[in-house]
N, C-alpha and C positions, 0 to 999 in steps of 0.2 A: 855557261857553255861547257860541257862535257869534253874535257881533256881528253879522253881514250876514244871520242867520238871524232873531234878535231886532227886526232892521231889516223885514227882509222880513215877519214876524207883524204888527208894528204897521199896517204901510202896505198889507197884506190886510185887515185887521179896518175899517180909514177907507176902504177905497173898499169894500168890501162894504157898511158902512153907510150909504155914496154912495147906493151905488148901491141902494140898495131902497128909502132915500128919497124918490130923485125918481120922482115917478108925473105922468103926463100928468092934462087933464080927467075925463077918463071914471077916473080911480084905478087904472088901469094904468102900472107901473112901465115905464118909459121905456128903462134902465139895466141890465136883468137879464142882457145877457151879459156885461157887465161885471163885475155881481157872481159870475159863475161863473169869471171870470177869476182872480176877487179869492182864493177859496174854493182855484183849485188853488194860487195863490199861495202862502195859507195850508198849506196841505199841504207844498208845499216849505221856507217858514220851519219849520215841524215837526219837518221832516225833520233839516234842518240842526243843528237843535241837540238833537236826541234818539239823532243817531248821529254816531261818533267813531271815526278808525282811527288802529290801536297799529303804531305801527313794526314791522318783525322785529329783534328781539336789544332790545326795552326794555320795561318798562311804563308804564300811565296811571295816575297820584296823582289821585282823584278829590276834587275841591273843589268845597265847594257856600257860594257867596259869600264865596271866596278862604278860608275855611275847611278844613283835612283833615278828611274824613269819616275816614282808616281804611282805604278802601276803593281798590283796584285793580285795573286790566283789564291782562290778557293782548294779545298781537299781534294784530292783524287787527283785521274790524269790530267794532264794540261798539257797546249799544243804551244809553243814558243818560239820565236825566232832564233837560228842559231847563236844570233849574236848575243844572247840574253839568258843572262842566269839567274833562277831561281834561292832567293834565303829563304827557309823558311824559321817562321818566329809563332810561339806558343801562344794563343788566344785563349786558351782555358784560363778555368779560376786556378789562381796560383795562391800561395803564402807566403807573406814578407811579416818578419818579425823583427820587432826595434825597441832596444832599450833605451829612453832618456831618462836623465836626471837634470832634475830642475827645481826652483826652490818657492817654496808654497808662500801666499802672499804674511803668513807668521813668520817667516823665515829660516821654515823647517827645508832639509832636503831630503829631495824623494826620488827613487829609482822607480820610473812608470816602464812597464813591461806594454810593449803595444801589439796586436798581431791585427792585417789586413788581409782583408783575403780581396782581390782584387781581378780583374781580367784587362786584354789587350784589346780597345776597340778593333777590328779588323781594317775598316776603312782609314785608322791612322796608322796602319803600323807600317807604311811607307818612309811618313814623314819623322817616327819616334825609330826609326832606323837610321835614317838619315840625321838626323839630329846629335838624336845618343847614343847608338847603335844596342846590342844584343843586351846590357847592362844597365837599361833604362832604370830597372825601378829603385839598383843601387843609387844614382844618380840622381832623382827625381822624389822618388818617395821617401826615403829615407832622412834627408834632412829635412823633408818636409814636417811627418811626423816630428823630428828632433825640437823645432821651432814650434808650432803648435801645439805640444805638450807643457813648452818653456810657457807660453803667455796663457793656456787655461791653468798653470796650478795655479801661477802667479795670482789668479784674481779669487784664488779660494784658501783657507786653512786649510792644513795638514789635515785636521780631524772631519771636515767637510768632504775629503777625497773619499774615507770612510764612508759616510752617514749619507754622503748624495752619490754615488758612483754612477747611478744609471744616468743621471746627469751630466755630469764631467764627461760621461761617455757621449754621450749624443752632442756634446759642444765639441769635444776632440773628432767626432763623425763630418761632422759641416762643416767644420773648417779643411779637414784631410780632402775632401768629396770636392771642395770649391779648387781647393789647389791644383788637384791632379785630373779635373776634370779636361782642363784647354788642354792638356798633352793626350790625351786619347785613353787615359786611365779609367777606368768604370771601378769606384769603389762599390764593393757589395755587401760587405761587413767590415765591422773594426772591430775587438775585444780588448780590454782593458784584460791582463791575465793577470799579473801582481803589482804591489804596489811596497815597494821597499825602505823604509824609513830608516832615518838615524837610532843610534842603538839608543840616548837617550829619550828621542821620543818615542820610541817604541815599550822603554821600561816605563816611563809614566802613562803612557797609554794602560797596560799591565796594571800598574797601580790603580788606575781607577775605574777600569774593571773590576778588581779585585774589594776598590771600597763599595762598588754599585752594587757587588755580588752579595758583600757583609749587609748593607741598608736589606736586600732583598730579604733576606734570610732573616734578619732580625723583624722585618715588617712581616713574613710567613710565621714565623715563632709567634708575635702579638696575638696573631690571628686566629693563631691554633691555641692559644689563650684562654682568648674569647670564648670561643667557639666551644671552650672543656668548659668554661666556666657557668653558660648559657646552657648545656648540657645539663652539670651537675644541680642549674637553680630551676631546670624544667623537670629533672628529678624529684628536688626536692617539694617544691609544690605539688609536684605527682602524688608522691610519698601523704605529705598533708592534708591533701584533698583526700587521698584515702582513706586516713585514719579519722577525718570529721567523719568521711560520709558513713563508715563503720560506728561511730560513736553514736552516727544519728539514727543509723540504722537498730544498732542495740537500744538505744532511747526509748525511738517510737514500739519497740516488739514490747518492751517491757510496760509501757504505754498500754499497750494494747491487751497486755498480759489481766494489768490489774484492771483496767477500767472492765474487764470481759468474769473477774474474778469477783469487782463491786456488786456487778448487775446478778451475777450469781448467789452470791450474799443474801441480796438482796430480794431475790425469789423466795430463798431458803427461808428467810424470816417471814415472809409474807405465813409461812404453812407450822412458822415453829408455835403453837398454843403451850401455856402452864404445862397439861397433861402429858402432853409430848416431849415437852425438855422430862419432867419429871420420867417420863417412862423409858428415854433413852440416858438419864441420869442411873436408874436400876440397873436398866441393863447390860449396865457399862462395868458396872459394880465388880468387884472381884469375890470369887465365890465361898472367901475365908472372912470378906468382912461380916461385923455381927453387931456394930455399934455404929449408927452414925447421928449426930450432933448436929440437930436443925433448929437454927432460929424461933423463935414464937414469932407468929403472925404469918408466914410463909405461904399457910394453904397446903404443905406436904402432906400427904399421907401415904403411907404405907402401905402396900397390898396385904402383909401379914397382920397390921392393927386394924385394917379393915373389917377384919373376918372376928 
């Protein structure tokens, strides 16, 4: 109900009944536009507290003498009884964000960062008014998360929060969802944002990264090893194969050379007779010799002893 409107009803009704009070001699009312003053006045205190506007993205918890009726309006205007005032409470998505710490089924401890992003069913938030008022999801969601967070590490290692996270996520989702569902909560999301560990496990973690990083590196080094060494022996048979097939190649040419140099030879002799060696033996002759020394029986003779 509209205080300034409740104000303004009262202080119409006292001068309306001002004013039709006072009447002059004759019993005419003195005061009558006053009292029509009085009248729209009234109208407007009316106005005031029988109409109420609803936010966009909330609804109105209808109370009637700080009582829950039950009852809720929708955005925009709304027509209400005077006696009934309007709360209005946020139904959009909102963000609730909660840090637990709790201790992983190794007995590590972990700071789980949680964010929900959540909304206000409309149709309960009569009853999540009445119950826990404006502060619900401090109340409600909050230690929900705290305990659900406590019994999923519980049943996993520290280094499984790592390794399986979209999991842990979707167990920490279903249990959050089942909770806060009977109170009019609609979870829509949950994200898991960090996950804070003891400083010693955090340095061993560190370490064996660090040894997993050495094994890599030395398994890439092997490899690149190989890989030179498989190189240099595909070289070398390269190399090999080329110098046989050159070796075979010079071979057979040479091959070729003389069996092509036999068969010539061998022409040659077919055409060489006595007369023809003898006559390219003369001819060969140099033109200062004047003596030369032939066997008995040969068959030589001389073009000059000829004659």
């Amino acid at each position: 109900m509209s205080i300034f409107g409740v104000f303004l009803i009262i202080l119409s009704i006292i001068a309306i009944i001002a004013a039709l009070a006072v009447k002059d001699e004759e019993g005419v009312n003195v005061y009558s536009k006053y009292a029509i003053i009085g009248v729209v006045t009234l109208l407007i205190g009316f106005g005031l507290t029988t109409l109420a506007t609803v936010p966009r993205g909330e609804v109105g918890v209808a109370l009637q003498f700080s009582a829950v009726t039950g009852d809720y309006r929708t955005q925009g205007l709304q027509f209400k009884s005077p006696l009934v005032k309007l709360i209005n409470i946020n139904v959009q998505t909102q963000k609730e964000e909660v840090t637990a710490t709790a201790a992983s089924k190794d007995l590590q401890d972990i700071a789980t960062t949680i964010a929900l992003n959540y909304h206000l069913n409309p149709s309960s938030a009569p009853t999540v008014y009445r119950d826990l008022g404006l502060d619900y999801i401090v109340k409600i969601a909050d230690p929900a998360i705290q305990e659900v967070v406590k019994q999923v590490t519980a049943r996993h290692n520290a280094e499984d929060l790592i390794l399986r996270r979209e999991t842990i996520k979707e167990e920490i989702t279903t249990e959050i969802t089942s909770r806060l569902a009977p109170r009019g909560i609609v979870v829509e999301a949950l994200s898991i944002t960090n996950f804070q560990f003891s400083t010693v496990f955090t340095a061993a973690i560190e370490s064996k990264v660090s040894a997993q990083q050495a094994v890599f590196e030395s398994q890439n080094k092997l490899e690149r090893v190989k890989v030179e060494a498989q190189q240099a022996e595909a070289e070398a048979v390269g190399k090999a194969n080329a110098t046989i097939a050159a070796a075979n190649g010079q071979a057979e040419s040479i091959r070729i050379v003389t069996d092509a140099q036999v068969k010539a030879n061998n022409e040659i002799a077919k055409t060489l007779s006595p007369e023809v060696l003898q006559y390219i033996l003369l001819d060969r002759l140099a033109k200062n010799v004047t003596t030369i020394i032939i066997p008995q029986g040969q068959g030589f003779v001389l073009p000059e002893l000829a004659k």
